[in-house]
C-alpha positions in Angstrom: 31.1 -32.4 28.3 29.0 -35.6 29.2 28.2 -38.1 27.0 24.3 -37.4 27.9 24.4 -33.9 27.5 26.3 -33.9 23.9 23.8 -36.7 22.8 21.0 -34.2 24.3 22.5 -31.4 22.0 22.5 -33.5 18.9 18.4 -34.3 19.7 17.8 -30.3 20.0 20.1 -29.5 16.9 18.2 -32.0 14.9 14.6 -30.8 16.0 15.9 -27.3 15.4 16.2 -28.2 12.3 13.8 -30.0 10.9 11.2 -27.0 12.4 13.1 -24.8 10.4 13.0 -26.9 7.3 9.2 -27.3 7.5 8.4 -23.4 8.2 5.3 -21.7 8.3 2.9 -24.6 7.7 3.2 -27.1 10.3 6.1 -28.1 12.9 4.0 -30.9 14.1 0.4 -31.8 13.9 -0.8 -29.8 16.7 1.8 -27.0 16.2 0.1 -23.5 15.4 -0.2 -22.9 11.3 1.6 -19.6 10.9 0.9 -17.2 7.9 4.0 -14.4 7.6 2.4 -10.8 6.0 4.8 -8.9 4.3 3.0 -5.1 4.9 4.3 -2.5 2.9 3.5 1.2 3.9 5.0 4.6 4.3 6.3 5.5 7.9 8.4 8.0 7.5 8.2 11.4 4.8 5.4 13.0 4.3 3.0 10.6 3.4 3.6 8.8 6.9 0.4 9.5 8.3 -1.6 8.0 5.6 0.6 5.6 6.2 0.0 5.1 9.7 -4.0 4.5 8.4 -3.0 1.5 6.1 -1.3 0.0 8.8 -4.0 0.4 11.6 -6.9 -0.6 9.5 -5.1 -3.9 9.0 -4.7 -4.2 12.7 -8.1 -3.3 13.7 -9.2 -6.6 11.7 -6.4 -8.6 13.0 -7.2 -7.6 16.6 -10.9 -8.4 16.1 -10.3 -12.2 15.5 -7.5 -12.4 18.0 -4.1 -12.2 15.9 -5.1 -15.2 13.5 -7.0 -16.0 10.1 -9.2 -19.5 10.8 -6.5 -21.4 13.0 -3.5 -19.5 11.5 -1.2 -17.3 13.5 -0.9 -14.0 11.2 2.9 -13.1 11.5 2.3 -9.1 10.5 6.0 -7.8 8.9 5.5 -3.6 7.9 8.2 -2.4 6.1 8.2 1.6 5.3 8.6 1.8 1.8 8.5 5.7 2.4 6.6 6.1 -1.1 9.1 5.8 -3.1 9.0 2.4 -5.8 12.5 2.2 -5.6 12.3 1.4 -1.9 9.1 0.0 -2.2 11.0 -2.9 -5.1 14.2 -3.3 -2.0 11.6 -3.7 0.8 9.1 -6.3 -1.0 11.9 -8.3 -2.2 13.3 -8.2 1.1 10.4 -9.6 2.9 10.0 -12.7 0.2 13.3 -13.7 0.3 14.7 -12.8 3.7 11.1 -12.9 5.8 10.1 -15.8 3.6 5.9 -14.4 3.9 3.2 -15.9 1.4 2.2 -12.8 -0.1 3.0 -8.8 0.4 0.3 -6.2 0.6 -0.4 -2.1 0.2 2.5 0.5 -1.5 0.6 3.9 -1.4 1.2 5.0 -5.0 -0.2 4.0 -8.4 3.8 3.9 -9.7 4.9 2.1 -6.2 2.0 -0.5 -7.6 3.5 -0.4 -11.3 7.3 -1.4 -9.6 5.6 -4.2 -7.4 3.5 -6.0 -9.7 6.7 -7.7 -11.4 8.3 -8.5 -8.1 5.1 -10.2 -7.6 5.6 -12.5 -10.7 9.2 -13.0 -10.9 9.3 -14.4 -7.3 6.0 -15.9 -7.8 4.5 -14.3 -4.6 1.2 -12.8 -3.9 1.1 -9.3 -4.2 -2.4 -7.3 -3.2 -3.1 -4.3 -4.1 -5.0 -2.9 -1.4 -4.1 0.9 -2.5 -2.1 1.1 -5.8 -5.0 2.3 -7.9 -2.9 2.3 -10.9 -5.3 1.5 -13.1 -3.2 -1.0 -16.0 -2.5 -3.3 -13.3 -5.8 -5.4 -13.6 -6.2 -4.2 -17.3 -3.7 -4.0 -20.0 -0.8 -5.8 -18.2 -2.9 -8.3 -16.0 -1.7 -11.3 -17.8 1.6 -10.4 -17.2 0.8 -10.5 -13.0 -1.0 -13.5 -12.4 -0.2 -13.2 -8.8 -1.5 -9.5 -8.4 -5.1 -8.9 -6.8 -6.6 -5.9 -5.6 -8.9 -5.6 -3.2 -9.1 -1.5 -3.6 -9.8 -0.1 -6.7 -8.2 1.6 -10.1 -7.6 5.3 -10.0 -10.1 6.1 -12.7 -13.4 3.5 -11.3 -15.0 6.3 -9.1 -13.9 8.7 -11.9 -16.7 7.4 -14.8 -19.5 7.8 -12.8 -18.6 11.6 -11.1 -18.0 12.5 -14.8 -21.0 11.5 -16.0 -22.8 13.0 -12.9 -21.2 15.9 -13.2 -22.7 16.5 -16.6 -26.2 16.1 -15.2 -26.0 18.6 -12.8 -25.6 20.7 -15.8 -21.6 21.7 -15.7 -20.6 22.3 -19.2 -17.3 23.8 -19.2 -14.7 22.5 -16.6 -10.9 22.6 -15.7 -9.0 19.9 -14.3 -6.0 20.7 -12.0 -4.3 17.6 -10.6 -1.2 15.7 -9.4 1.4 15.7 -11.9 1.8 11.7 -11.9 0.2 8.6 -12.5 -3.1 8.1 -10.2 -3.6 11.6 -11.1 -3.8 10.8 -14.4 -6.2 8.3 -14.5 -8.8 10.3 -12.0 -8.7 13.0 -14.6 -9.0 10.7 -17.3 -11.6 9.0 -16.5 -13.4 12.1 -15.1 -12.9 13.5 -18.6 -13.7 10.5 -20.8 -17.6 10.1 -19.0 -17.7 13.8 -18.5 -17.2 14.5 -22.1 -19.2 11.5 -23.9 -22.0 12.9 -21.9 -21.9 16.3 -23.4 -19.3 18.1 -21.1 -16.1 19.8 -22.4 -12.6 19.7 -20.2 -11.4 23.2 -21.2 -8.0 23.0 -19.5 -5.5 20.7 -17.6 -3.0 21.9 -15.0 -0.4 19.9 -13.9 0.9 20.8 -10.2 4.0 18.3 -9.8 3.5 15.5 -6.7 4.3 17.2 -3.3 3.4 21.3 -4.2 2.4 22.9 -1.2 2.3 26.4 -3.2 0.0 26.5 -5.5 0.1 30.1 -6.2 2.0 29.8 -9.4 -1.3 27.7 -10.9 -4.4 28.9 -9.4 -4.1 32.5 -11.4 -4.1 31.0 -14.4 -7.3 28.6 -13.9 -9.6 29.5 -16.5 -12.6 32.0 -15.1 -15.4 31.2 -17.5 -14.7 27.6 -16.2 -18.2 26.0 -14.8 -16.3 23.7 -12.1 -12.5 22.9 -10.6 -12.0 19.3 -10.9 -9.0 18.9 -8.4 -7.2 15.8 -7.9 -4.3 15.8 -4.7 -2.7 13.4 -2.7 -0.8 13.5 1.0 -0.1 17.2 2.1 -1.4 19.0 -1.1 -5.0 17.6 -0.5 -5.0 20.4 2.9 -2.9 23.1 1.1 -4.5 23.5 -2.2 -8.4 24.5 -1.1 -7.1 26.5 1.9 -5.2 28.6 -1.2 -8.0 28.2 -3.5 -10.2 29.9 -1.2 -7.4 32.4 -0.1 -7.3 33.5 -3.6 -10.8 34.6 -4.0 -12.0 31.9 -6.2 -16.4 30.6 -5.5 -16.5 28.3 -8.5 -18.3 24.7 -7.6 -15.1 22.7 -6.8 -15.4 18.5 -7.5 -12.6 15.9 -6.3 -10.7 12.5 -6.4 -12.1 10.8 -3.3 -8.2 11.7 -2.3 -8.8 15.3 -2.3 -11.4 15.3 0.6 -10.5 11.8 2.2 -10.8 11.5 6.3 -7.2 11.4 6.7 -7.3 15.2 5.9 -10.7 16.2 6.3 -10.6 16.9 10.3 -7.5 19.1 9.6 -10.0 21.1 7.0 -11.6 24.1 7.5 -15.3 25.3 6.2 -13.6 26.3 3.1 -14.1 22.9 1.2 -17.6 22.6 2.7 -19.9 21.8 -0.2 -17.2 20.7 -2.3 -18.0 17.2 -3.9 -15.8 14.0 -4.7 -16.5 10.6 -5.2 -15.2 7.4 -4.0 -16.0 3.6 -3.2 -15.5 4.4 0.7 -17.1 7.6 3.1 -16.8 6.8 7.0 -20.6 8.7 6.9 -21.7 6.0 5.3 -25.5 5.2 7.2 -25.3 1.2 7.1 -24.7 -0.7 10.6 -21.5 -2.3 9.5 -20.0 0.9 8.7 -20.9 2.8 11.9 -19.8 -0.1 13.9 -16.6 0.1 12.0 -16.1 3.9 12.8 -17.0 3.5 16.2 -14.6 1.0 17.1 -11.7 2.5 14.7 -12.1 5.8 16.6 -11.9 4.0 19.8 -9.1 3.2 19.4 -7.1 5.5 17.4 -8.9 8.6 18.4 -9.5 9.3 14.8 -12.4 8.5 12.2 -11.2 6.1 9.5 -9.5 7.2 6.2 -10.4 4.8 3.2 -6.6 4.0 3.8 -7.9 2.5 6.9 -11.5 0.8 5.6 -9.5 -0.3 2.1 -6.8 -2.9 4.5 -9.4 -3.5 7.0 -11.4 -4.8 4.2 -8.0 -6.4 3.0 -7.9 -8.7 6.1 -11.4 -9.5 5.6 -11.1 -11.0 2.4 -7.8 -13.2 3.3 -9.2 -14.5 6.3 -12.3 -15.6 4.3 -9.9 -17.3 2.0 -8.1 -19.2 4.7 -11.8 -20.0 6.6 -12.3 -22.1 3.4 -8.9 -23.7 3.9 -8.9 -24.6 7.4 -6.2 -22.5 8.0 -3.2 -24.0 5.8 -2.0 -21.6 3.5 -2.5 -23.2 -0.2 -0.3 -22.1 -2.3 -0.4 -19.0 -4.2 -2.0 -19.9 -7.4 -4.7 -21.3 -5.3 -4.9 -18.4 -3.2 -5.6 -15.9 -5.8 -8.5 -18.1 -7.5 -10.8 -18.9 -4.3 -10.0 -14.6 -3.6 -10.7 -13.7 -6.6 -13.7 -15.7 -6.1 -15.2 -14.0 -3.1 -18.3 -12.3 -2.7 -18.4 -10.5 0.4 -20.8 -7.7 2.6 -17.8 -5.2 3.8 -17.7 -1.8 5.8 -17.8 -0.2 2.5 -20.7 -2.1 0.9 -20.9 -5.1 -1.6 -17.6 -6.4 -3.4 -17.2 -8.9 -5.6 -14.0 -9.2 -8.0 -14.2 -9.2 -12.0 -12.4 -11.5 -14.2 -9.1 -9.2 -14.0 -8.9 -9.2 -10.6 -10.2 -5.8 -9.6 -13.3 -5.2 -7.5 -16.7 -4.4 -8.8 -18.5 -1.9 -5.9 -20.6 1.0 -5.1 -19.3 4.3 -5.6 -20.1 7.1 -3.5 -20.9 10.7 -4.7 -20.1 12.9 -1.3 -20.7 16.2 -0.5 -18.8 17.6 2.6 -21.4 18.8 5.0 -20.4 20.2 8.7 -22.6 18.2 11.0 -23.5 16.4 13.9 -24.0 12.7 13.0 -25.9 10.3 15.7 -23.3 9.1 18.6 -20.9 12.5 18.3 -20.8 15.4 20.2 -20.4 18.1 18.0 -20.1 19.3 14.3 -17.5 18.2 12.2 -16.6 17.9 8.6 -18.2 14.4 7.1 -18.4 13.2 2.9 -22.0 12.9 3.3 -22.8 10.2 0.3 -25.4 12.1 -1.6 -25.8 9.3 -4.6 -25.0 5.6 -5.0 -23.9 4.6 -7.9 -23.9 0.6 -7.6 -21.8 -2.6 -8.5 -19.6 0.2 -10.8 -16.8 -1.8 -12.7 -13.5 -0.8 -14.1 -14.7 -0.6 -17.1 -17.6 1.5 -16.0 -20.4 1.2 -19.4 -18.1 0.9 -22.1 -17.6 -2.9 -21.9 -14.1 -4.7 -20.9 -13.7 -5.2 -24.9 -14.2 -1.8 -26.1 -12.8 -0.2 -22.9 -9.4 -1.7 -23.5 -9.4 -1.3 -26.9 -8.1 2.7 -25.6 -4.6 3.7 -23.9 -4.1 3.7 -20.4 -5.1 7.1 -19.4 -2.8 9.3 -19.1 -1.3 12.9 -19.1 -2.2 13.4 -23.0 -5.0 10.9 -22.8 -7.4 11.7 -23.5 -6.5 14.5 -25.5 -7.3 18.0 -24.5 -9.5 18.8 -27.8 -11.7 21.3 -26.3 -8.6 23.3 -24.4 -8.5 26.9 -25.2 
């Protein structure tokens, strides 16, 4: 080899590797900033299709300012953590270590959240929480995950309100069947908690375990002089269990976790669950401009209507970009990332969010009724969560206070206590 060309290898070597050395930020001062995104979802399983939602409402933002947040090239790495926290621990630590990203978002589960908040802190990466609704990790344990924020909600926020709504629409005497697992839980705790300070008894808890797709061994034994169902179901069991519900005979007013009756299941419904009610922070019939321009282009292009899977990452995107608007571009550091997010105040598809002191967002919650309709702009009737109240700026810790609130365990499958069961 010639003298030249061996002396042109060394050059390239060298600038090889001082671009590798300086990474994401900047290769040169006109180089491109680059921001990596670890994006953890389920692909694969059942749960793939929900899923499939996280990931497109992530996109949908991205593809709206052209692939970059203020100047920076968004590097988007999904992983399928195929809802399962083991996986979900492999893939996240994978994407720090290997992909080298400045923070990991999503998990689908409130105990894939639980497993990914320490990942967060040991490697001292961002970790958002744009699903996990597990409810402890802004609460109880948030001092132990300073680098978790959640730009969703906790399982039990929509669940105060609907509880105490509940009561005024004069239920007295209701039974809770629900997902036997963390997030369902929380929903029923919460439901229960506001439900029963306002004069309502829980007369019974059933337990179907995460994944049933029969629920005929349970729905016999639902209590008949019950006023209400309060179901709570995620994935696959949210279609199954009003199709056997109705099957089986039973007319009883049925209420939901915004899960139960979320768009990534409704269209798949049929008119049995019309008139059944949930509540949420997020309903894609939502009348404000932002949120019918949202649906419009969402269904565009995915031929679908968004799931809050979709709105809660599309939001997600949001709020990081307006983070690195404020930076120029550069990514600055985690510490500092999570204090000008946490700091945000922002209009989104789903309404007004800020963040509380824990990290967690404070936001309108939706009471919906599914209706079968024809909104303005579609063709013909279909299945929508019509919002039928507002409840707004609801916190985590509802009206009991952050102090007393805490003061309480986590909910959870004793807590609170059945005292009124029969």
């Amino acid at each position: 080899m010639s003298g030249r060309f061996m002396e042109g290898l060394k050059w390239a070597v060298a600038a090889g590797s001082l671009a590798f050395g300086m990474g994401v930020s900047q290769v040169s001062g006109a180089a491109e900033q680059v921001l990596r995104i670890g994006f953890l979802a389920p692909l694969t399983g059942p749960f793939a299709q929900v899923g499939k939602d996280m990931v497109n409402g992530f996109q949908l933002y991205l593809d709206e300012v052209g692939g970059n947040f203020a100047g920076a090239k968004v590097q988007l790495i999904v992983e399928d953590e195929e809802a399962k926290p083991p996986i979900g621990v492999r893939k996240a630590e994978k994407l720090v270590r290997q992909d080298q990203v400045q923070m990991f978002i999503g998990g689908l589960l409130a105990s894939t959240g639980y497993a990914l908040a320490p990942v967060s802190t040991r490697l001292k990466t961002v970790y958002i929480a744009s699903i996990p609704a597990a409810d402890d990790l802004t609460q109880r344990d948030s001092a132990k995950y300073p680098y978790v924020v959640r730009t969703g909600w906790t399982s039990s926020q929509p669940s105060h309100p609907f509880g105490e709504w509940a009561c005024e629409q004069g239920y007295k005497r209701v039974v809770t069947i629900a997902a036997d697992f963390a997030f369902g839980y929380e929903v029923v705790g919460g439901f229960q908690k506001a439900f029963e300070d306002c004069g309502g008894r829980v007369i019974q808890k059933v337990w179907p375990p995460l994944g049933t797709i029969d629920f005929g061994p349970f729905i016999p034994t639902l209590k008949k002089d019950a006023d209400a169902i309060f179901t709570v179901m995620v994935g696959p069991m949210s279609l199954q269990f009003p199709k056997q519900l109705a099957a089986a005979g039973v007319k009883k007013p049925v209420l939901g976790g915004g899960t139960s009756y979320d768009e990534f299941v409704l269209p798949s419904m049929g008119d049995e669950v019309i008139g059944h009610v949930s509540a949420l922070q997020y309903s894609a019939a939502l009348d404000t401009p932002k949120n019918a321009a949202f649906v419009k282009k969402y269904r565009e292009k995915y031929g679908k209507v968004p799931s809050y899977y979709s709105e809660s990452n599309y939001t997600t995107a949001q709020m990081i970009n307006e983070v690195m608007k404020k930076t120029g571009g550069k990514w600055p550091g985690p510490e500092k990332f999570i204090k000008m997010l946490a700091s945000l105040q922002l209009e989104t598809v789903r309404g007004p969010v800020r963040l509380d002191e824990m990290r967690n967002p404070v936001q309108n919650v939706y009471i919906r009724k599914v209706e079968k309709k024809k909104l303005p702009g579609y063709d013909k009737d279909e299945l929508w969560n019509t919002v039928i109240k507002t409840y707004p700026n609801v916190s985590q810790f509802w009206k009991y206070g952050k102090t007393e609130f805490l003061k309480q365990p986590v909910y959870g499958r004793d807590f609170p206590p059945c005292k009124y069961c029969e």
